[in-house]
C-alpha positions as CSV (number, residue, x, y, z in Angstrom):
1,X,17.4,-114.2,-5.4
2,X,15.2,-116.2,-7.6
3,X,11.9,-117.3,-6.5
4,X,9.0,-119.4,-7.0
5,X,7.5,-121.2,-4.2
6,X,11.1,-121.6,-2.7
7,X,14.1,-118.8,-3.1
8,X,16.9,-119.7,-4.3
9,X,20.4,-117.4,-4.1
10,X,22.3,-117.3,-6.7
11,X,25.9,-115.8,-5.6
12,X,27.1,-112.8,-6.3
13,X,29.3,-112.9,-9.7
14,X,31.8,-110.3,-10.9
15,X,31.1,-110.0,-14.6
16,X,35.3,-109.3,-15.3
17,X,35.4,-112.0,-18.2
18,X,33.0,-113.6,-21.1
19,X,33.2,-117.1,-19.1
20,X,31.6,-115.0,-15.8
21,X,28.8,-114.1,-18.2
22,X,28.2,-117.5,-19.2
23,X,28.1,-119.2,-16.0
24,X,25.9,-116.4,-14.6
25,X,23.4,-117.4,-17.4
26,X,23.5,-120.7,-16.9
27,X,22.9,-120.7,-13.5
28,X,19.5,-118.1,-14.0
29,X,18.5,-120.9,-17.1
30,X,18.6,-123.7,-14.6
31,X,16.6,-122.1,-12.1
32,X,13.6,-120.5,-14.1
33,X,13.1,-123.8,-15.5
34,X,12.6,-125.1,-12.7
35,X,10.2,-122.7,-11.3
36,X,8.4,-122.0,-14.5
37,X,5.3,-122.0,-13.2
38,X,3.0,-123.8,-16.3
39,X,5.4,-126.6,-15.5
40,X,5.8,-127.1,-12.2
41,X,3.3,-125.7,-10.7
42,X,5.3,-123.5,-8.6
43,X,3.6,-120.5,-6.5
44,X,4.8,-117.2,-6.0
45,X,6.0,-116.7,-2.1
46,X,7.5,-113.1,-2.2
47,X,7.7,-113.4,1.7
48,X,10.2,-116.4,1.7
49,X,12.0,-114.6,-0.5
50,X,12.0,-111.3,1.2
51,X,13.1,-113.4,4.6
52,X,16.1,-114.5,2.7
53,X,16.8,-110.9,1.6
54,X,16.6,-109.7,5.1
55,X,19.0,-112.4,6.0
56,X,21.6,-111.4,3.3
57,X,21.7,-107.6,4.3
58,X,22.2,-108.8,8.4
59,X,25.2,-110.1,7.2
60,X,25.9,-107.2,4.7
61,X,29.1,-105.0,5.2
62,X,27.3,-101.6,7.4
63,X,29.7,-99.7,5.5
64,X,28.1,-100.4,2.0
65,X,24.8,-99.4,1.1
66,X,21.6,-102.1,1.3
67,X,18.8,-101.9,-1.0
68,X,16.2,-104.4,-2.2
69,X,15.0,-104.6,-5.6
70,X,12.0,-106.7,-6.4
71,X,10.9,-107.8,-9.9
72,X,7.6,-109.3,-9.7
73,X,4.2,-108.9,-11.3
74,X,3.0,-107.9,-7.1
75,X,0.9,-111.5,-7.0
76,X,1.2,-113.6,-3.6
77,X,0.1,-116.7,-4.2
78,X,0.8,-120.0,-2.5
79,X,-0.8,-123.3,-1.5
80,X,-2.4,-121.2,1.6
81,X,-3.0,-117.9,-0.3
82,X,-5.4,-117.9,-3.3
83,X,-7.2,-115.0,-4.5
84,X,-10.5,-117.6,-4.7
85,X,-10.3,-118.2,-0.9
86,X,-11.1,-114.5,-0.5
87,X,-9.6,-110.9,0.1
88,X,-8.9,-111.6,3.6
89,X,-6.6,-113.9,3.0
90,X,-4.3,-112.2,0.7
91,X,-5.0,-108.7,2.6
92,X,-3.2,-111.1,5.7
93,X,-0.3,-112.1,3.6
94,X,0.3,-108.5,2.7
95,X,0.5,-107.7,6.4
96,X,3.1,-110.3,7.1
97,X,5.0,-108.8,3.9
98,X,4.6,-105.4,5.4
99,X,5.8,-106.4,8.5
100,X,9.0,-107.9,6.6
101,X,9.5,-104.6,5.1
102,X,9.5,-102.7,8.3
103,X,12.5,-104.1,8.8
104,X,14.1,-102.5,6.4
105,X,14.7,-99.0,8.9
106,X,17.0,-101.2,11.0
107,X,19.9,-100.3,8.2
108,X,20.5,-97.3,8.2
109,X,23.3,-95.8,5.9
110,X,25.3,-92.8,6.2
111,X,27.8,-91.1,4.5
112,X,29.0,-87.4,3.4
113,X,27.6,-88.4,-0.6
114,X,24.8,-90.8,-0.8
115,X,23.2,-91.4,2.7
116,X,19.7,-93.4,3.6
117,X,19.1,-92.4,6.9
118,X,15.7,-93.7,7.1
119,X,16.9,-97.5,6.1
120,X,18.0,-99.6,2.9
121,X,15.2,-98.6,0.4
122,X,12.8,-100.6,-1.7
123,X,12.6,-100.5,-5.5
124,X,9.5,-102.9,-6.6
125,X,9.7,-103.2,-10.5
126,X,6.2,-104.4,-12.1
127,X,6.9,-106.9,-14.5
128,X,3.6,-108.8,-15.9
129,X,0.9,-106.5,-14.5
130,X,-0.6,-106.4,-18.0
131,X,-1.0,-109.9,-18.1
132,X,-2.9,-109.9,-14.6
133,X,-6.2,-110.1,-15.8
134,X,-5.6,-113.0,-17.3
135,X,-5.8,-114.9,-13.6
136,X,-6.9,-111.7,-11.4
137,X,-9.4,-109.3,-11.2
138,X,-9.1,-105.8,-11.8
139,X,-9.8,-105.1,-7.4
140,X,-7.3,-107.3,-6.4
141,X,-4.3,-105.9,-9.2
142,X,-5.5,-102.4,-7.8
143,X,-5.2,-103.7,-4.5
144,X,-1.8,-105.2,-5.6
145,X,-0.1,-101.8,-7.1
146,X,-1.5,-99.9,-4.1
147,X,0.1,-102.2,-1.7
148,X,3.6,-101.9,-3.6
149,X,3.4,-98.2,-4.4
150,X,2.8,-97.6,-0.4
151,X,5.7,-100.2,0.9
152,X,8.2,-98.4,-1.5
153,X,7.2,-94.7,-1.2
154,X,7.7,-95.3,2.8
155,X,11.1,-96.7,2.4
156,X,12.1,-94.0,0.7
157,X,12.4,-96.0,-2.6
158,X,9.6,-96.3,-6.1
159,X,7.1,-98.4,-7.7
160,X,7.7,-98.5,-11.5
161,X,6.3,-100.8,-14.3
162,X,7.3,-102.4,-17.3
163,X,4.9,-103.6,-19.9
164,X,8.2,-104.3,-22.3
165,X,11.2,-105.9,-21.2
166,X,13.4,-103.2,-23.4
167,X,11.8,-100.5,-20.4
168,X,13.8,-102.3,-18.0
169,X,17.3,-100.6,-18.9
170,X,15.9,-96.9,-18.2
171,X,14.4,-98.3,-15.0
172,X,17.0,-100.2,-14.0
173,X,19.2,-96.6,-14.8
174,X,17.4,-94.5,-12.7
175,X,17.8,-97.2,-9.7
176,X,21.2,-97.1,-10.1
177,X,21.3,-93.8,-10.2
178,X,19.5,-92.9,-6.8
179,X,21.2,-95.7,-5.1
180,X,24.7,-93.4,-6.4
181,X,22.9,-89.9,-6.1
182,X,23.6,-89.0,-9.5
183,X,20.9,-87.6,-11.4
184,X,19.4,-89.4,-13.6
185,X,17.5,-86.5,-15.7
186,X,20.3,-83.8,-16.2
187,X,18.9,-80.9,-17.8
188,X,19.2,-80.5,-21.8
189,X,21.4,-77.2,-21.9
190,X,20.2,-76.2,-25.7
191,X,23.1,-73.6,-27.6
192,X,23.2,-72.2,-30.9
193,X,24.2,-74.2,-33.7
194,X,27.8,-75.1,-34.3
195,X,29.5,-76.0,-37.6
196,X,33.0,-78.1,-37.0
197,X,35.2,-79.1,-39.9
198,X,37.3,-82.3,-39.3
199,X,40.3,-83.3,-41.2
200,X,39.9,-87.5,-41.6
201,X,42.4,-89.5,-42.8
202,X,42.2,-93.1,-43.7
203,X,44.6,-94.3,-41.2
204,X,42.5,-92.8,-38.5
205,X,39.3,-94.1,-36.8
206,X,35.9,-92.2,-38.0
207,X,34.0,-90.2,-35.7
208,X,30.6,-90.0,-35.2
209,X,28.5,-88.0,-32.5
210,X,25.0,-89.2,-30.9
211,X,22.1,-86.5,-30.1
212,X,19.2,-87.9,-28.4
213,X,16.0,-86.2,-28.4
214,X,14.5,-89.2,-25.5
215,X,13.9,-86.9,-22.8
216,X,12.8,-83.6,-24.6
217,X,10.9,-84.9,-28.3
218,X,11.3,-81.3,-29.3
219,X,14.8,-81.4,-30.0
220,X,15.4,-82.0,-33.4
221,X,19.0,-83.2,-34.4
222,X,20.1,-81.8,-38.1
């Protein structure tokens, strides 16, 4: 669901071929040009957009499990709700989002592997908070990450920011992950050091092995 002032859905694609890629593309292009907001003028309603969500998991299969992910720098704002017409007002549009979000305990999913008992679980991803200051204070950002931090932890879901768009893949990982109950962290098991002697012939493909050091820096690869 891409949003501005209105949502818009953009249907579910199976990426099974280059051409499914393509169209996908080209159907995100059209819309974020459209709600590109120095040239339009378009707000940000995250409750529209969250009513649409709702809708889609009420007519989700029960046996599959619902989760909503939302990408957004936190920042209501529409024609009614303006930072410069006071706290109140935004505070009042975060009630009506929390009251949105409450209805997220009415899908419940179970299963022997991967259950979410309490409801389909909300991942907020932060993307643009840096740049907040640049039209909001530092009160009403705090105000902003509180809020989302809060509605997530109580959905049994996480808060997480990106101030680079490359951070989105390890986000996006450990998402995935939860939703599948497969750790994301495994621990580093550390042995001795092995020497292996490889006989490679030209009419065979080369082999080449990948250590990464990302989640303990003092591993060292040799």
């Amino acid at each position: 669901i891409a949003f501005g002032t209105e949502p818009d859905v953009i249907p579910y694609t199976l990426l099974d071929s280059q051409a499914a890629a393509e169209k996908l593309k080209e159907q995100y292009a059209v819309i974020h040009k459209r709600i590109e907001p120095r040239k339009n003028l378009e707000f940000t309603d995250i409750n529209k957009a969250l009513h649409v969500a709702l809708e889609m998991i009420q007519q989700h299969d029960p046996n599959r499990k619902s989760a909503i992910i939302l990408i957004s720098d936190g920042q209501p704002a529409t024609r009614q709700v303006k930072e410069e017409k006071g706290r109140d007002t935004v505070v009042a549009y975060l009630a009506e989002t929390q009251s949105l979000l409450e209805q997220l305990r009415n899908y419940p999913y179970a299963d022997n592997i991967c259950p979410s008992t309490s409801g389909a679980p909300l991942y907020t991803i932060g993307i643009g908070v840096d740049r907040l200051l640049e039209t909001s204070t530092p009160d009403f950002i705090a105000l902003y990450r509180e809020f989302w931090q809060d509605r997530a932890a109580r959905t049994g879901g996480y808060h997480k920011e990106a101030n680079k768009v490359d951070e989105m893949q390890g986000i996006s990982t450990y998402i995935l992950s939860e939703l599948l109950c497969i750790p994301a962290t495994p621990s580093l098991a550390v042995h001795s050091p092995q020497v292996l002697e490889y006989q490679v012939y030209n009419s065979y493909f080369q082999i080449f092995f990948t250590i990464s050091g990302k989640e303990n820096p003092e591993l060292k690869a040799r």
